[in-house]
C-alpha positions as CSV (number, residue, x, y, z in Angstrom):
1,X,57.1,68.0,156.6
2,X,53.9,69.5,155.7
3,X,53.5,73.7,155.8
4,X,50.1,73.6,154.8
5,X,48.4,73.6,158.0
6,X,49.9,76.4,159.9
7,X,47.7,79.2,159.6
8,X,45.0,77.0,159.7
9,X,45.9,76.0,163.4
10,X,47.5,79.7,164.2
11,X,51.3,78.0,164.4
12,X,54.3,80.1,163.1
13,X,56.7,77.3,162.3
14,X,56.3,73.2,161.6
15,X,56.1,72.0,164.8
16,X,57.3,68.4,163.8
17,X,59.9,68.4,161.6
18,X,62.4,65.4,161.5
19,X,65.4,67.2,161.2
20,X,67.3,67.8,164.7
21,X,66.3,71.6,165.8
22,X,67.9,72.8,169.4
23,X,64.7,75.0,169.4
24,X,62.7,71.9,169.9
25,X,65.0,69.9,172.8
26,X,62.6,68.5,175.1
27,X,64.6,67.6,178.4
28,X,61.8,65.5,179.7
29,X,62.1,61.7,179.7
30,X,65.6,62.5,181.1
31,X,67.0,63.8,178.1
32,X,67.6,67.2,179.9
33,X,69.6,65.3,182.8
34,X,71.4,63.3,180.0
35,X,72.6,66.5,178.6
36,X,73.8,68.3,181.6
37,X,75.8,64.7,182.5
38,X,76.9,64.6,178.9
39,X,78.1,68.6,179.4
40,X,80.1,67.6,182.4
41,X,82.2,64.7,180.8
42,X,82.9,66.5,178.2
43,X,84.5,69.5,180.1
44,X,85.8,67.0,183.1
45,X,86.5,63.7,182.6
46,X,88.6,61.9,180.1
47,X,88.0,58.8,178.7
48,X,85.8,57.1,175.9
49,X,81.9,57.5,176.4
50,X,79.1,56.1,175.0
51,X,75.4,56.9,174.2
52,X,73.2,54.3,173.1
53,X,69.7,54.8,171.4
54,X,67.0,53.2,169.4
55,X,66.7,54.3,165.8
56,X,64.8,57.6,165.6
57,X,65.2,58.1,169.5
58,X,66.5,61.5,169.8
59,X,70.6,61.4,170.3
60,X,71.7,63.4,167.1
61,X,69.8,66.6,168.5
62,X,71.2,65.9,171.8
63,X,74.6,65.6,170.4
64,X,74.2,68.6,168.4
65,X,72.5,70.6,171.7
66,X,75.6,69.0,174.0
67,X,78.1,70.9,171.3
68,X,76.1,74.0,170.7
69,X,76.4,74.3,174.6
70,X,80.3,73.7,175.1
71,X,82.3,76.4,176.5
72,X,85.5,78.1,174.6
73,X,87.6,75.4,176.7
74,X,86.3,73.0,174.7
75,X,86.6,72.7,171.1
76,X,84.2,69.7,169.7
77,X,85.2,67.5,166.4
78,X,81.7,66.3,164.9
79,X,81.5,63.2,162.5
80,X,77.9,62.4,161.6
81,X,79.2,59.7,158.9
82,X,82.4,57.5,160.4
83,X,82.1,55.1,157.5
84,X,85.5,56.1,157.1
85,X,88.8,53.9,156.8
86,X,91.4,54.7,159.2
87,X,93.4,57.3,156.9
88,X,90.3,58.8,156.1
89,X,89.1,59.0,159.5
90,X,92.6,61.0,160.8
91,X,92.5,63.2,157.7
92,X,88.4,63.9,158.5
93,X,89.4,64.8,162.4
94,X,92.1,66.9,161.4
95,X,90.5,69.1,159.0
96,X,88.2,70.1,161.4
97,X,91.1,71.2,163.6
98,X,91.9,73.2,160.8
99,X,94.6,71.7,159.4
100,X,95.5,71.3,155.4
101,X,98.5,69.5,155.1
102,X,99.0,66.2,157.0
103,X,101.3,64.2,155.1
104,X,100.8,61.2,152.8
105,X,101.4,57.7,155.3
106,X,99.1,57.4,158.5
107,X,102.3,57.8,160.8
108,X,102.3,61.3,159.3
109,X,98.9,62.3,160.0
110,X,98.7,60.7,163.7
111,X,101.9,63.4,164.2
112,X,101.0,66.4,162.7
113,X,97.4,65.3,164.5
114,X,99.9,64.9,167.6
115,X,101.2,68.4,167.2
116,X,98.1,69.9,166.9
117,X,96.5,68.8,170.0
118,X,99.6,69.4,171.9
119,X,99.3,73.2,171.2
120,X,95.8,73.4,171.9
121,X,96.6,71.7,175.1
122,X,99.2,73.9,175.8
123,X,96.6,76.8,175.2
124,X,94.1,75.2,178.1
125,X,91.8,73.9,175.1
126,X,90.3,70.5,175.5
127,X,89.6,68.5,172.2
128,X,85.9,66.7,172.4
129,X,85.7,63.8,169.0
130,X,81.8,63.6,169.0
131,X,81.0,60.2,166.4
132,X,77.4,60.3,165.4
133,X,75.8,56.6,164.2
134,X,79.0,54.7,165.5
135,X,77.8,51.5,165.4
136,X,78.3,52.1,161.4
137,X,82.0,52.1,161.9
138,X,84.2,49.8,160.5
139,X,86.0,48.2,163.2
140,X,89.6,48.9,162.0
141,X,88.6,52.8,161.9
142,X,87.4,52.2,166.1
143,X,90.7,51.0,166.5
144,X,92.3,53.7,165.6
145,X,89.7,56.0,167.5
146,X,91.1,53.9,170.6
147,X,94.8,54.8,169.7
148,X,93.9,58.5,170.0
149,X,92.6,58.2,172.9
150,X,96.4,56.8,173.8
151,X,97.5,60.2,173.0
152,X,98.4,62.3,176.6
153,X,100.6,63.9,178.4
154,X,101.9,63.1,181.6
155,X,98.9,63.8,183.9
156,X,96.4,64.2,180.8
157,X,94.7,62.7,177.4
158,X,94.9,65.0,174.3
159,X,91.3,63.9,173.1
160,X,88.1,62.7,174.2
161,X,85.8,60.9,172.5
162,X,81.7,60.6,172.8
163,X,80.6,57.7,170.4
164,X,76.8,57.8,170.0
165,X,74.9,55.3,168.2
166,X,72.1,52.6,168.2
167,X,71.9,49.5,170.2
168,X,74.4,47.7,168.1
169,X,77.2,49.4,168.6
170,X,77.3,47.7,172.2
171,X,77.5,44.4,169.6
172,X,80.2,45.6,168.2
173,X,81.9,46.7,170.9
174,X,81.5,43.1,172.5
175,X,83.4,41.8,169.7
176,X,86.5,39.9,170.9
177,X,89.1,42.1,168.8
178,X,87.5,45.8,170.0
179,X,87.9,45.3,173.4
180,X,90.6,47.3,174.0
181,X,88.4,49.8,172.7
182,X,85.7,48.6,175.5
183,X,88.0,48.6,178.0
184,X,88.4,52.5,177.8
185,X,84.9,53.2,177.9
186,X,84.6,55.4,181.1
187,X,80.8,56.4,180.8
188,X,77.7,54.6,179.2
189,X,73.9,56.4,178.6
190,X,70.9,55.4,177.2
191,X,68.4,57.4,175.8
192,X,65.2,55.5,176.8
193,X,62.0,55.8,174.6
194,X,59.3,58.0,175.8
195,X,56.5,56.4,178.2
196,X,52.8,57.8,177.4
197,X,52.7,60.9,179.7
198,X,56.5,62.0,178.9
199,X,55.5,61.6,174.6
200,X,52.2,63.1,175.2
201,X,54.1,66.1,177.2
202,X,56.6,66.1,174.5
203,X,54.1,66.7,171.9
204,X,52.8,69.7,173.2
205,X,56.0,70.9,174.1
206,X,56.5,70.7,170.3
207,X,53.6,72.7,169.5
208,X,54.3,75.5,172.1
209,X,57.6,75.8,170.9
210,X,56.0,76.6,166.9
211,X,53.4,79.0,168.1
212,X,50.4,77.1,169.6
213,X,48.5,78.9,172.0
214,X,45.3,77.6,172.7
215,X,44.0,74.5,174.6
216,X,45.1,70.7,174.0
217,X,45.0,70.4,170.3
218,X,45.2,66.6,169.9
219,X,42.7,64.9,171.7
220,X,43.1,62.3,174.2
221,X,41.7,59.6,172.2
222,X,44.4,61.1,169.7
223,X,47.6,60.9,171.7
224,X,46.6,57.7,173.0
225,X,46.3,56.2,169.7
226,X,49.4,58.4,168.2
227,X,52.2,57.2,171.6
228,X,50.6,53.3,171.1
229,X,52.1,53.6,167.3
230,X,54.8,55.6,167.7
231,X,56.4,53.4,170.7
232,X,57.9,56.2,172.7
233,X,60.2,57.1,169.1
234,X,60.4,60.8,169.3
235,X,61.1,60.6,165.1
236,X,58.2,58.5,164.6
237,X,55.8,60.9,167.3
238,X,57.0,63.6,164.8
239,X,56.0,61.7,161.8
240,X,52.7,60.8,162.9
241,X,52.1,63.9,164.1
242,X,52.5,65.9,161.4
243,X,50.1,63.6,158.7
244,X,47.4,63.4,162.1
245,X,48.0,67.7,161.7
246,X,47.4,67.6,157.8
247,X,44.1,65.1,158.0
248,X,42.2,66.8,160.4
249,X,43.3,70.8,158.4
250,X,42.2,68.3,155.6
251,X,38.6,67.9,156.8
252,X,38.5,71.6,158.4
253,X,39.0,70.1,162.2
254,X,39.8,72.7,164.8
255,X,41.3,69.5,166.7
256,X,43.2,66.6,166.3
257,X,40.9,63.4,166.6
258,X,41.8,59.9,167.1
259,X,40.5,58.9,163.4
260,X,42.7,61.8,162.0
261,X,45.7,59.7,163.6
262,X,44.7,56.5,162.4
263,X,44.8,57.9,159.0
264,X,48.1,58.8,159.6
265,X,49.3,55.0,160.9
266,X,47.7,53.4,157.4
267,X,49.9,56.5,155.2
268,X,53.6,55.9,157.0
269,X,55.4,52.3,156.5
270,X,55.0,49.9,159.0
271,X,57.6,49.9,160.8
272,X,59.3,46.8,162.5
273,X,61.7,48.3,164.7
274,X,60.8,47.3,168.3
275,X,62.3,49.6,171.1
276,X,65.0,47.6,173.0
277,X,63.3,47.8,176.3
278,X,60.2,47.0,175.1
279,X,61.6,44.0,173.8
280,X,63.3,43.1,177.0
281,X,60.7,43.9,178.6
282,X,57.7,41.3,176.8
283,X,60.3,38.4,176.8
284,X,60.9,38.6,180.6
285,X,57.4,38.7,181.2
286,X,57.3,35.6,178.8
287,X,59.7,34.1,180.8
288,X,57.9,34.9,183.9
289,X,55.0,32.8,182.7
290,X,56.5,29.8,181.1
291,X,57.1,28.0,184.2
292,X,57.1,24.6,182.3
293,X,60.1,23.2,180.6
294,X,57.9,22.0,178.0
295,X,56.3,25.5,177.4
296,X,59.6,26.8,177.3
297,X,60.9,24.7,174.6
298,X,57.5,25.0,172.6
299,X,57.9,28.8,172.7
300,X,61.8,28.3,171.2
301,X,60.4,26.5,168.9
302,X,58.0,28.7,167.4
303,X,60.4,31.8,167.3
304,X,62.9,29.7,166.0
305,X,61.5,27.2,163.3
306,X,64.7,24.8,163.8
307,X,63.8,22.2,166.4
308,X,62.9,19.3,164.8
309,X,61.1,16.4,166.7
310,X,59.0,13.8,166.8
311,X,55.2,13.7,167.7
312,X,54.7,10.1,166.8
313,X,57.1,7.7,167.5
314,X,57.8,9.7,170.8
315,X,61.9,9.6,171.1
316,X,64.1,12.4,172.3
317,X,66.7,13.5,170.3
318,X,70.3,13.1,172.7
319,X,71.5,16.5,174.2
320,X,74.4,17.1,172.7
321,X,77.6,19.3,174.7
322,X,78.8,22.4,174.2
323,X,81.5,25.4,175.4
324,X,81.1,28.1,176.9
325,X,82.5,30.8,173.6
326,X,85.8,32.4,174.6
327,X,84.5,36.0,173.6
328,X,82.9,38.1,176.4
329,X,79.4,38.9,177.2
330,X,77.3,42.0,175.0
331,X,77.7,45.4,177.5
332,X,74.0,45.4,179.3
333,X,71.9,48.4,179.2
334,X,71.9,51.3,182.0
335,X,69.3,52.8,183.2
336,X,68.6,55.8,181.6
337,X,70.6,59.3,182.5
338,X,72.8,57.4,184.8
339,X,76.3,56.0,183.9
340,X,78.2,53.2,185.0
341,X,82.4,53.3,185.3
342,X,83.8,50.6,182.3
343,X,84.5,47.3,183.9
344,X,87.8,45.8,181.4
345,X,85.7,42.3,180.2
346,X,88.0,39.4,179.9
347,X,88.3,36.3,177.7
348,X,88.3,33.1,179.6
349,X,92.1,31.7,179.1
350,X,90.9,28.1,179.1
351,X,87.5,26.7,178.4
352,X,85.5,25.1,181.0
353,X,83.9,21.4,180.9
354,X,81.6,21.2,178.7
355,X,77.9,22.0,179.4
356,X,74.9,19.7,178.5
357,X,71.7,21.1,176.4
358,X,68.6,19.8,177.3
359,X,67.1,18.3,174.4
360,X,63.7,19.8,173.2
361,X,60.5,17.5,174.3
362,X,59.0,15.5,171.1
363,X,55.7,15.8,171.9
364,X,55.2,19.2,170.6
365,X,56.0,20.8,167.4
366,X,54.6,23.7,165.8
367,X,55.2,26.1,162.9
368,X,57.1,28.9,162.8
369,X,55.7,32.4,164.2
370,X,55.4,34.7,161.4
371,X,55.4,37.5,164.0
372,X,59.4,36.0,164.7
373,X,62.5,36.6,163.1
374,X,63.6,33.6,160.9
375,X,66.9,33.3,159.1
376,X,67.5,33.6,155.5
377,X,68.6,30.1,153.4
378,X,71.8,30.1,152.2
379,X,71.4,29.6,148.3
380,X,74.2,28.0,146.4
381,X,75.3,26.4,149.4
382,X,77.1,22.5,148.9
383,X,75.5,19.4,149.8
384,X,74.5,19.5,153.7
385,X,76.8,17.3,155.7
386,X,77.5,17.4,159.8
387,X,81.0,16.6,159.9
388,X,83.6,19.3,160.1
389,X,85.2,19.2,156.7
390,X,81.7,19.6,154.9
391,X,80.2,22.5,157.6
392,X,83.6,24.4,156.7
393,X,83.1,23.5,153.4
394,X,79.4,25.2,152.9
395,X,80.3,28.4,155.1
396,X,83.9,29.2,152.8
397,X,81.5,29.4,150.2
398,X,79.5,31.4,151.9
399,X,82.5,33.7,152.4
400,X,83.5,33.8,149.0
401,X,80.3,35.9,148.3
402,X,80.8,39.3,146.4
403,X,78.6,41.1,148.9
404,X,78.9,39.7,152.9
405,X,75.5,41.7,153.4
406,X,74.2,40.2,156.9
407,X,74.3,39.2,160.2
408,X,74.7,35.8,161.9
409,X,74.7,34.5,166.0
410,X,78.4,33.5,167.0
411,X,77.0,30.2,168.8
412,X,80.1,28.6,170.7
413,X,83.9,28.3,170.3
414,X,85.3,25.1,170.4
415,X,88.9,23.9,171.0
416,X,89.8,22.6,167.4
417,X,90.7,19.1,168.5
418,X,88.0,18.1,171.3
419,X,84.7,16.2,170.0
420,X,84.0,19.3,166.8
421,X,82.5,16.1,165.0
422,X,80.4,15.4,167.4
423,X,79.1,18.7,168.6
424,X,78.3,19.4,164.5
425,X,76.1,15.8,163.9
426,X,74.5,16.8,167.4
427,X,73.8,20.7,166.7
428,X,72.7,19.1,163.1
429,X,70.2,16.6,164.6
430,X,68.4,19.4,166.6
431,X,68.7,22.4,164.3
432,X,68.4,23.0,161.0
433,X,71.7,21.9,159.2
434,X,71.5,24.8,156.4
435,X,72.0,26.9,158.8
436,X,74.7,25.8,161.0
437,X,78.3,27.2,159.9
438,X,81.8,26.7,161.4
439,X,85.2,28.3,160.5
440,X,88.6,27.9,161.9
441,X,89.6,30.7,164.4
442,X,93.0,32.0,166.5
443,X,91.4,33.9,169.8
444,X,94.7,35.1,172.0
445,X,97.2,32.4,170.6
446,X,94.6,29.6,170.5
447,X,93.4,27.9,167.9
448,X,89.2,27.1,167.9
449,X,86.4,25.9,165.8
450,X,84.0,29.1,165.9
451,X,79.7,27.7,165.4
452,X,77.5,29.9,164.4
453,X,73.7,29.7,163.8
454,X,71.7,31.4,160.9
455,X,71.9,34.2,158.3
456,X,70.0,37.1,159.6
457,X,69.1,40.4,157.4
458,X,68.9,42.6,160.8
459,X,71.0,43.0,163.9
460,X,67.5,42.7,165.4
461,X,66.2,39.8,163.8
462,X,69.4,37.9,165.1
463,X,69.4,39.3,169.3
464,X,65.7,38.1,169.4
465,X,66.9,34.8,168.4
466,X,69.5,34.9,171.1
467,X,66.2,35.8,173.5
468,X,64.5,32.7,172.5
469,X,67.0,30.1,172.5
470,X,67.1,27.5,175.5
471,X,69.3,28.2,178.8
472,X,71.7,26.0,178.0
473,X,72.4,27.5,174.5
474,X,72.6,31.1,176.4
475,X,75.2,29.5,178.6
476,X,77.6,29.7,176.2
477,X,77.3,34.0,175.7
478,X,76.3,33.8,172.1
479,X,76.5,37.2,170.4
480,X,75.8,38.7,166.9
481,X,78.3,39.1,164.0
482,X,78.5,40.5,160.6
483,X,79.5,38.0,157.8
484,X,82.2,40.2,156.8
485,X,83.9,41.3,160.3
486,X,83.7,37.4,160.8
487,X,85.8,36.8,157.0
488,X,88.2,39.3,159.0
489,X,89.2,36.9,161.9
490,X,92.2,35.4,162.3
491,X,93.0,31.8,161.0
492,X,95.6,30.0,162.2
C-alpha cells in the first residue's frame, strides 16, 4: 500500500493496508457482536464452529482479534494454511502445543497429541484449533479434524475447533462423506458484506484510526462511487481506497473526489467475485418477476446455453424423469452474528418415485448470456453417445486427467438398475451431451449411477448454475463437486 500520501493528508500510518491489523477492527456491520459470540464459544461451549465469509470479507482479522483476546484458560492453535494431509495436519497442531517428538505412524501422534491435551486439561486449560481458509482442506485432513474433536473425557472434549472459511466450505461440508464432520457443527456465522452507510462508516473509522483529524475526507460522490465497486468487501474498500488516496495527493487535492475513485476502479482488476447475498438476493427478485413458465425457462436458457429447441417446427422435447440425489441439501446461510444449533442432515435410505421435468417451451431460444457462467468443453473427450456405457466411457477419461483442476454440479443419483438409459438419451436430448457425465457410485451400502452436469472453473460459476436451473431439476438437491474428490468416491 501506498506511503506517499501521508503527510500530504496529515495521517501517521496507511490507513488501508490489506494485511489484517487488530488496530483497524471495525465492530460495525456486526463484526463486533460476531466477536464477542465468537469469544464466548470459545471459552464455553464445545463443539465444532463455523464462520463463513466472502473472499476479502474480513474473517482472518477477526480470527486473529478473537485469539489476541482469549484468556490464559484458553490456549488457541492457529493454521492459516490446512492444505495439509492428515499426518501433516497432527504433526502441524502439535508443534504448536509445543511438542518435538511425536512418533513416526499417525496412531503415534494422535497419542502423544492425546497426552498432551490431557495435561493441559488437567491444568484447567482449554485447547481452541482456529483453521483459517478451511474450505481449502482436503477432505481426508477434515476427517481427521472430526476425530479430534472425539477426543474427551468423561463430562468434556479435549479440543475445540473454529473452522473459518469462504462460502464453499459449506459445499464441502454438504458432501455425503463429511457429514459426520457436519453433524458436529454446534455454531454457524456469517460475516455479511458491508451495506453503504456501515462501509462508508468503516472508511472513516479507518482513517481515524491512522491519524485523520479533520472533516470528511472522501466526498460523498466519492464513497458512493467507491461502496458501489467495492460491494460491501472490506479488502476491496481498502484497495480502492488507497489508489482513490494516491490520485487525488497525485493532482494536489485536499479531498477525495468521485473522479479520483474512478481512476482507481479502471487501475485494480476487475473483479468477478459477486457477494453471496447479493447473489441471492438479485435471483430471488428475478424469481419474483418471472411469473410465466415460459419466462422462466427463457431466463434458464440464457444462463445456461444447453436447452436446445425448436422455433420452427414447434415440438416439445418429452420431459424426461429423474431422482431425488441421495446426498443431503448445502447448509443455508444465517443471518449474520447470530448462530443456529447443527441439525445431523440425513441421506434418504431409499429413493422416492421419480419426479417429472417440465420440458423447456420451443418457442423461444436465445444465446447464451455472456454476463453467465458457462462450462468449459471437455477436450479429448470420446465420441458423444447417451447410453450408459459411452457417458461412463467419456467421464473415465475425463478422470484419467494428470490435473482434476475444476468443479462440476452433482445432478442426481440413480439406482444403477432402474431406467439409467433412459434418464441419459432424455438428459441428452435437452442438454448439451458434452457435458453430461455419469460414474458408478456406493452411497451407504448402495450401489448408484451418480449424473452430473458441466465442467466449471469456479465454485461460483457452478452454484449460479444451480440458481438457474428449472424447479424440477432443483428437486433433486443438486450440489457442487471437485473432479478430484468425485475420482475419490467409492465404486462398487
Amino acid at each position: 500500500m501506498s506511503s506517499l500520501y501521508l503527510e500530504h493528508f496529515g495521517l501517521s500510518k496507511p490507513p488501508f493496508q490489506i494485511t489484517p491489523d487488530p488496530d483497524f477492527f471495525f465492530s460495525g456491520g456486526r463484526r463486533g457482536d460476531i466477536l464477542s459470540a465468537l469469544l464466548h464459544v470459545a471459552a464455553h461451549d464445545e463443539g465444532i464452529i463455523t464462520l463463513v465469509a466472502e473472499v476479502g470479507s474480513g474473517k482472518t482479522l477477526l480470527a486473529r482479534l478473537m485469539i489476541s483476546r482469549l484468556g490464559n484458560q484458553v490456549c488457541a492453535v492457529y493454521l492459516a494454511n490446512p492444505c495439509f494431509s492428515r499426518d501433516e495436519i497432527i504433526a502441524a497442531i502439535g508443534r504448536d502445543l509445543g511438542l518435538t517428538d511425536m512418533g513416526g505412524s499417525i496412531e503415534g501422534k494422535l497419542a502423544v497429541l492425546r497426552d498432551e491435551l490431557l495435561r493441559r486439561h488437567a491444568a484447567g486449560q482449554r485447547v481452541l484449533l482456529v483453521i483459517d481458509e478451511a474450505h481449502a482442506m482436503p477432505a481426508e485432513s477434515l476427517e481427521e479434524v472430526r476425530l479430534l474433536s472425539n477426543l474427551e473425557t468423561g463430562q468434556h472434549k479435549l479440543v475445540n475447533i473454529m473452522l473459518f472459511g469462504q462460502p464453499e466450505l459449506d459445499g464441502l461440508l454438504a458432501e455425503p462423506r463429511l457429514r459426520q464432520v457436519r453433524d458436529r457443527v454446534i455454531h454457524r456465522f456469517v460475516l455479511q458484506p458491508l451495506q453503504a452507510d456501515e462501509a462508508s462508516a468503516y472508511i472513516d473509522h479507518r482513517l481515524r484510526a491512522a491519524g485523520w483529524h479533520g472533516a470528511r475526507l472522501f466526498s460523498a460522490a466519492a464513497l458512493a462511487r467507491l461502496v458501489k465497486a467495492s460491494e460491501g468487501r472490506a479488502r476491496r474498500i481498502n484497495l480502492l481506497a488507497d489508489k482513490a488516496l494516491l490520485a487525488a495527493y497525485a493532482q494536489g487535492s485536499r479531498s477525495v473526489e468521485g473522479a479520483h475513485v474512478n481512476s482507481a476502479v479502471q487501475e485494480l482488476p476487475i473483479d468477478h467475485a459477486v457477494p453471496s447475498t447479493t447473489r441471492n438476493h438479485r435471483w430471488q427478485l428475478a424469481a419474483t418477476s418471472l411469473a410465466l413458465a415460459l419466462v422462466m425457462t427463457a431466463v434458464a436458457v440464457a444462463a445456461l446455453g444447453w436447452y436446445r429447441g425448436s422455433a420452427t417446427t414447434g415440438v416439445e422435447p418429452a420431459p424426461f424423469a429423474k431422482a431425488p440425489a441421495p446426498a443431503p441439501a448445502p447448509v443455508v446461510a444465517a443471518p449474520a452474528a447470530t448462530t443456529t444449533p447443527s441439525t445431523p442432515a440425513t441421506a434418504p435410505t431409499a429413493l422416492p418415485a421419480a419426479v417429472a421435468v417440465p420440458a423447456p417451451a420451443p418457442s423461444v431460444l436465445l444465446a447464451p448470456s455472456p454476463s453467465q457462467p458457462t462450462p468449459k468443453a471437455s477436450p479429448g473427450a470420446p465420441a458423444l453417445g447417451t447410453d450408459l456405457p459411452s457417458v461412463l466411457a467419456r467421464t473415465q477419461t475425463w478422470l484419467q486427467r494428470p490435473a482434476l483442476d475444476g468443479y462440476t454440479i452433482h445432478l442426481a443419483a440413480l439406482p444403477s438398475t432402474v431406467g439409467v438409459d433412459a434418464f441419459l438419451a432424455q438428459a441428452a436430448a435437452q442438454l448439451d451431451a458434452s457435458q453430461v457425465y455419469a460414474r458408478h457410485s456406493v452411497y451407504k451400502g448402495k450401489a448408484y449411477v451418480s449424473v452430473f452436469l458441466g465442467n466449471f472453473d469456479s465454485y461460483r460459476s457452478a452454484a449460479l448454475v444451480i440458481e438457474g436451473l428449472p424447479a424440477g431439476l432443483k428437486s433433486n438437491r443438486p450440489l457442487v463437486r471437485t473432479w478430484d474428490k468425485i475420482k475419490q468416491d467409492s465404486q462398487p
